[in-house]
N, C-alpha and C positions, 0 to 999 in steps of 0.2 A: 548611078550606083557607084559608091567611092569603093577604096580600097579593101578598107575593113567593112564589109558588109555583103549581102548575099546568103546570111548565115537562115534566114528565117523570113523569105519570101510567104507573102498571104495572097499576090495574084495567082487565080487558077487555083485557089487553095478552098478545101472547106476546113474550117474554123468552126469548133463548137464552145460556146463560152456559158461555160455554171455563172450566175447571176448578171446574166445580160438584159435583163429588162431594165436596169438602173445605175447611176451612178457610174465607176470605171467602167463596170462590164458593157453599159450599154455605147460608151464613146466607143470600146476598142473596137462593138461591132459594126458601128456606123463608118471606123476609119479601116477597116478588113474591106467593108463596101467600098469607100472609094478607092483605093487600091485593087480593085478587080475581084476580089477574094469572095466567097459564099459564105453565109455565115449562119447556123441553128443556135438561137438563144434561149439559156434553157431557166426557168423560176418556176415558182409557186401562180403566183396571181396573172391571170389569163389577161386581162384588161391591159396591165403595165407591159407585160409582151407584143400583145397587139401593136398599141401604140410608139413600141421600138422598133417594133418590124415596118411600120408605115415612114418612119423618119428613117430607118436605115433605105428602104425605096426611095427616096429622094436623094440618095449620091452614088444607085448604079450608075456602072459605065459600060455594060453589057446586057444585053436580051436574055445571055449563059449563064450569067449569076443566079443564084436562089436563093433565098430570103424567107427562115423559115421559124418558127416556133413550138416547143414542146413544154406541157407545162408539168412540173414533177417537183414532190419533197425529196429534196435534195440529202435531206436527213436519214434519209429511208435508201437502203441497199439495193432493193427490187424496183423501187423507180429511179436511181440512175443505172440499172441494166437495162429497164424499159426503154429512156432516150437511145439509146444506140440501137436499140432494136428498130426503133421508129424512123429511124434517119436509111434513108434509101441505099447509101455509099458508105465504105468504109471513110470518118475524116482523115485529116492530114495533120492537123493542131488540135488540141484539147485542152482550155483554158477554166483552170479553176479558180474561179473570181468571186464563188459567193461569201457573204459572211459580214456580219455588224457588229458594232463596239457596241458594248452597255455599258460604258464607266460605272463605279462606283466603289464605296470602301466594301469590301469582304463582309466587315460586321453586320453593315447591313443589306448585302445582298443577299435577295431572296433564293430558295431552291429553283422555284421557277425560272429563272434569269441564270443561273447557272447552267442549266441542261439547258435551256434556249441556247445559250451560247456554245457547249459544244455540239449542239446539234446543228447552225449554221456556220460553224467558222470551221469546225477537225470532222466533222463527221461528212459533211458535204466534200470535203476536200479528198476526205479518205475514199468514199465512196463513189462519187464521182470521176477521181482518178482510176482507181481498180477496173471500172467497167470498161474507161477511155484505153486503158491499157491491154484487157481484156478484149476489145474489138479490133485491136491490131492487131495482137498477137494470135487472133482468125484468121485473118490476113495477112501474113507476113511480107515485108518484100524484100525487094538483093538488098544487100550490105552495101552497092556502089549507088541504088536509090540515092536519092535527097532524103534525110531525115524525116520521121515525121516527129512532132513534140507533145510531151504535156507540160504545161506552162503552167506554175501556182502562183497565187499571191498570199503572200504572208503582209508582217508589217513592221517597220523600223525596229516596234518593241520589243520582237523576236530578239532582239541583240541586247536590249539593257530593259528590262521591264523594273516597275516601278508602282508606289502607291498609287493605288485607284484604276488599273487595268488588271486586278485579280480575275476575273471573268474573262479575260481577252488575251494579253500576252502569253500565257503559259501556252494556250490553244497556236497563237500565233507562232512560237518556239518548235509548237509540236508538226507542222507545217513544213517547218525551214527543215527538222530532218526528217519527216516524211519524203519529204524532195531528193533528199540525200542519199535517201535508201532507195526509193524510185529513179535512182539517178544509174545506179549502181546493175539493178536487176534488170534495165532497160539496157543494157549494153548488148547482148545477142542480138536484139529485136529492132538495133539501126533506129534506136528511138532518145531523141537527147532531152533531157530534164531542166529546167530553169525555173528560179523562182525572183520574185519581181518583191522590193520591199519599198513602198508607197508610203512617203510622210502625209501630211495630211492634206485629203481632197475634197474640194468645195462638193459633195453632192447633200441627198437625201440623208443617207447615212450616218454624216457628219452632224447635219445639224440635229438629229436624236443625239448624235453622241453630247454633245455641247450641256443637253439640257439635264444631263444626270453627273455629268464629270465634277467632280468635287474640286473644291476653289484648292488646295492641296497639290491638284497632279496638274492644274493650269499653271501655278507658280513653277512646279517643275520640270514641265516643256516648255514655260517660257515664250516670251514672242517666238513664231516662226512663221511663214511663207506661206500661205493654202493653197494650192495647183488649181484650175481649172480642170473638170476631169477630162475635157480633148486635148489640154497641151499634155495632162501626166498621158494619155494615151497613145500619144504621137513620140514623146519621150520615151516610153517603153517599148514601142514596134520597131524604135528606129535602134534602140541599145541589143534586143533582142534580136536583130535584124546584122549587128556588128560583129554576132557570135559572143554575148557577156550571159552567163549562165547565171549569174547573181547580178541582180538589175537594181539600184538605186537609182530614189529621183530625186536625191537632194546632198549635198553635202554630206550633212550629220548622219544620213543613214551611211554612207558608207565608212566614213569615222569610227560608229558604233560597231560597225563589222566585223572591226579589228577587237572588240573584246572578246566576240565567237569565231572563231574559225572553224573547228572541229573540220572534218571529213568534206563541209563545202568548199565549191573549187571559190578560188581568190581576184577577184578583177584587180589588176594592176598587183599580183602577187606580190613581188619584192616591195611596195611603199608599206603592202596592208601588212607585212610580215614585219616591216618595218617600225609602224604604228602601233602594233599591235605589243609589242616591246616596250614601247613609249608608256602605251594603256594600263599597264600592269602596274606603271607608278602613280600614275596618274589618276585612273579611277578611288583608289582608296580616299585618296585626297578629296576628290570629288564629291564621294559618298558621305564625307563628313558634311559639306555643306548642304549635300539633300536631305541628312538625318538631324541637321539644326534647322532646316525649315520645315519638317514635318513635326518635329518637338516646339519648335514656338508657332505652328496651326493648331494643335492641339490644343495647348497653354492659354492661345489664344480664344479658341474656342470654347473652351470646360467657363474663363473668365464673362463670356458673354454670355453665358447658362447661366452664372451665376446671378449676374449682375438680371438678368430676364427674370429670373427668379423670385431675387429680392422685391422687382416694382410691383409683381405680380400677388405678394403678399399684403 
C-alpha cells in the first residue's frame, strides 16, 4: 500500500456493480474478486450474468467471499430498489457502470434510440444510485467508519461533446452533475461520491458503438488509444483507491476537464485551474477547425449524392 492510497479498499468489501455482466463492469468485478472483495452484479440478461459470475469464481482467494447475481431493468425504479432488497447485507460500494453509446447524427436518429439511451445511460444511473443511497441511509454508520461509496461512470464527452454523440454526451454531462449533487447530500451519511470518465474501451459496447458512429465524429476523435477493459479496471481501483474523486484514464480526458469544472472537485487542482485558463483561448480556436471539418464532411458528402445520383439516371 503506498502513500497516497487506502482511500477505497474492496477487500472484505461487498461491491455492487449496475452493468457488471459486460465489458468495464464485468473486469471491475472480476478484479474486486481477486482483491478479496464480494461482489453482486447487477443486468438485464440472466445468461451474461451467469457467465461473469462463473469467471469472477475463478480469481477467489477466500471460501468468505460471495459471488452473486441479480438480474433487473436498470431503467426501471422498482427494480433497482428490488436489488438491494435481494442482497442479504447492507453494501459498502455502489458502482454505477451501466450504459451504451449509439453514435449517430440527431437527423437521423430515431425515437426509439433516444429513449434507449436515456433509459440505459441517466436513468440506470439515476435510479440505481437513489436506491444504493437509499440502502445506506437505513443503515447508517459513525462518521469515524471507513466511507462507504457510490462510484459513477460517465465518459470523457461529458467535458466537450460533439457531432454524432447526440444520444449520448448530454446524458453523459447529466451523470457528471448528478455525481455532483450526490456528492453533496451524501456528506451527513459518511458516504464519498466519485465519478470515473473512461476514453475508449476495447469491450462489447464499443464495437456496436463503431458500427453506427458517423465517418464525421471518427475524424474528430481522431487516432486514439483503446484500453483493454482489465488494464482501464485496474487503473480506476488503483486512482480510486488514491482518494481522486474524478478518475481519468487517459490524458485528453483530463485536459478536457479543464473546460468544465463547475462544482466537481479538481484532481491536481492548481494545474486544472491552470489549464483551464489556457482552454478558454484555446478552444474557440479549436472549434474552428472542428467546424471546417464538419463543413467540408457535409460538402463532401451532398457532392457524393450528387455524383450517385447522376450514374443513377
Amino acid at each position: 500500500m503506498g502513500f497516497f492510497s487506502g482511500y477505497y479498499p474492496v477487500k472484505d468489501k461487498l461491491v455492487v456493480i449496475s452493468g457488471g455482466s459486460q465489458g468495464l463492469g464485468a473486469s471491475l468485478a472480476k478484479l474486486v474478486v481477486k482483491q478479496g472483495g464480494s461482489v453482486v452484479i447487477v443486468a438485464r440478461t440472466v445468461k451474461k450474468l451467469q457467465q461473469t459470475v462463473e469467471e469472477c469464481e475463478k480469481h477467489r482467494i477466500s471460501d468468505t467471499q460471495t459471488i452473486s447475481y441479480v438480474s433487473a431493468d436498470l431503467s426501471k425504479a422498482a427494480d433497482c430498489a428490488r436489488v438491494f432488497t435481494e442482497i442479504d447485507k447492507t453494501p459498502d460500494i455502489v458502482m454505477c457502470c451501466a450504459g451504451i453509446a449509439r453514435p449517430g447524427l440527431l437527423l437521423e436518429t430515431s425515437a426509439e434510440v433516444l429513449e434507449s439511451s436515456i433509459d440505459s445511460i441517466y436513468k440506470s444511473a439515476l435510479y440505481f444510485s437513489q436506491a444504493g443511497f437509499k440502502a445506506f441511509a437505513a443503515a447508517p454508520i459513525d462518521k469515524n467508519a471507513a466511507p462507504r461509496h457510490i462510484t459513477f461512470f460517465s465518459s470523457v464527452v461529458a467535458f466537450y461533446g460533439f457531432i454524432g454523440y447526440g444520444s449520448y454526451a448530454p446524458l453523459k454531462s447529466a451523470v457528471r452533475v448528478l455525481a455532483d449533487i450526490l456528492r453533496q447530500e451524501c456528506i451527513p451519511y459518511n458516504i464519498n461520491v466519485e465519478c470515473v470518465f473512461p476514453g475508449n474501451i476495447a469491450t462489447e459496447g464499443f464495437e456496436i458503438e463503431e458500427q453506427t458512429k458517423p465517418e464525421i465524429t471518427k475524424i474528430i476523435e481522431g487516432p486514439s488509444d483503446i484500453m483493454q477493459p482489465d488494464d482501464c479496471a485496474e487503473l480506476v481501483i488503483k486512482r480510486l483507491d488514491a482518494g481522486q474523486q474524478m478518475v481519468h484514464t487517459d490524458l485528453i480526458g483530463w485536459v478536457l476537464n479543464g473546460i468544465v469544472l463547475g462544482a466537481s472537485p479538481r484532481t491536481n487542482p492548481i494545474l486544472l485551474t491552470i489549464l483551464s485558463l489556457l482552454l478558454t483561448i484555446f478552444i474557440p480556436i479549436w472549434n474552428l477547425f472542428v467546424n471546417r471539418d464538419i463543413r467540408n464532411y457535409y460538402k463532401k458528402s451532398k457532392n457524393l449524392r450528387r455524383k450517385k445520383n447522376s450514374h443513377n439516371k
